[in-house]
C-alpha positions as CSV (number, residue, x, y, z in Angstrom):
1,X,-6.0,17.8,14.8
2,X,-4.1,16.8,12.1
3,X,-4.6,14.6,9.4
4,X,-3.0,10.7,9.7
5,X,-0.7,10.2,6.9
6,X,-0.4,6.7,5.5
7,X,2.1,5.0,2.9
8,X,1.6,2.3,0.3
9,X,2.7,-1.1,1.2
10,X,3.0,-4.0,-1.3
11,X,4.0,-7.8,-0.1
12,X,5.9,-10.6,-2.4
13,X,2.4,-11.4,-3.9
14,X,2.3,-8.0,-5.2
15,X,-1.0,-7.1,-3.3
16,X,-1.6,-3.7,-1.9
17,X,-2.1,-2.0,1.3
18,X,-2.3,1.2,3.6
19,X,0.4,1.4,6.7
20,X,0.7,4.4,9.0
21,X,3.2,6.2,7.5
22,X,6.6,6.6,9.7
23,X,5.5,2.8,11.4
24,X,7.6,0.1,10.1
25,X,5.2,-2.1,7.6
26,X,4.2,-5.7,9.1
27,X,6.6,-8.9,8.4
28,X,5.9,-9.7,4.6
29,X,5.5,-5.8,3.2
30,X,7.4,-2.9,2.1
31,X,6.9,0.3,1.2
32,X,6.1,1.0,-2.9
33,X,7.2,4.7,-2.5
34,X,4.0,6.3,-2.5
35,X,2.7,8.4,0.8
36,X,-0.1,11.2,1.7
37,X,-3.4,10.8,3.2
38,X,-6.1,7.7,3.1
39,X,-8.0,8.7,-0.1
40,X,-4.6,9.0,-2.4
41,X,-3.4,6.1,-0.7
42,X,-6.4,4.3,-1.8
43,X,-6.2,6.2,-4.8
44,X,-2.7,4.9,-5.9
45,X,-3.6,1.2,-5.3
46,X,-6.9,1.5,-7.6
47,X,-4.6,2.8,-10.4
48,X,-1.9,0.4,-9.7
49,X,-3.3,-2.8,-8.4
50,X,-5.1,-4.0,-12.1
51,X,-4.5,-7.7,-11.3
52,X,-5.8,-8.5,-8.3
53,X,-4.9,-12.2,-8.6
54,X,-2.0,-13.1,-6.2
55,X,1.0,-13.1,-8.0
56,X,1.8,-17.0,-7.7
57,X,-2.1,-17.6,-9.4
58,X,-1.2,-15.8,-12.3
């Protein structure tokens, strides 16, 4: 079995998520660039998501 790969996906709000990689993202979110499995996914949005304030409160 192999392992899911996922990708980084950021909205206009600049808040961060996990997509199945190859899937197109959900209305609102694109890719940031950034792919591999779950934990350096996750790993990627802890050291990139500092503010976690939406973008329009800040």
């Amino acid at each position: 079995m192999s392992e899911q790969l996922y990708q980084v996906v950021r909205n206009d709000e600049d808040q961060y998520s996990i997509w199945p990689a190859g899937e197109d993202p959900p209305a609102g979110w694109h890719p940031d660039g950034t792919a591999g499995d779950r934990q350096e996914c996750l790993d990627h949005i802890d050291a990139a998501w500092t503010d976690m304030r939406p973008r329009s409160a800040r």
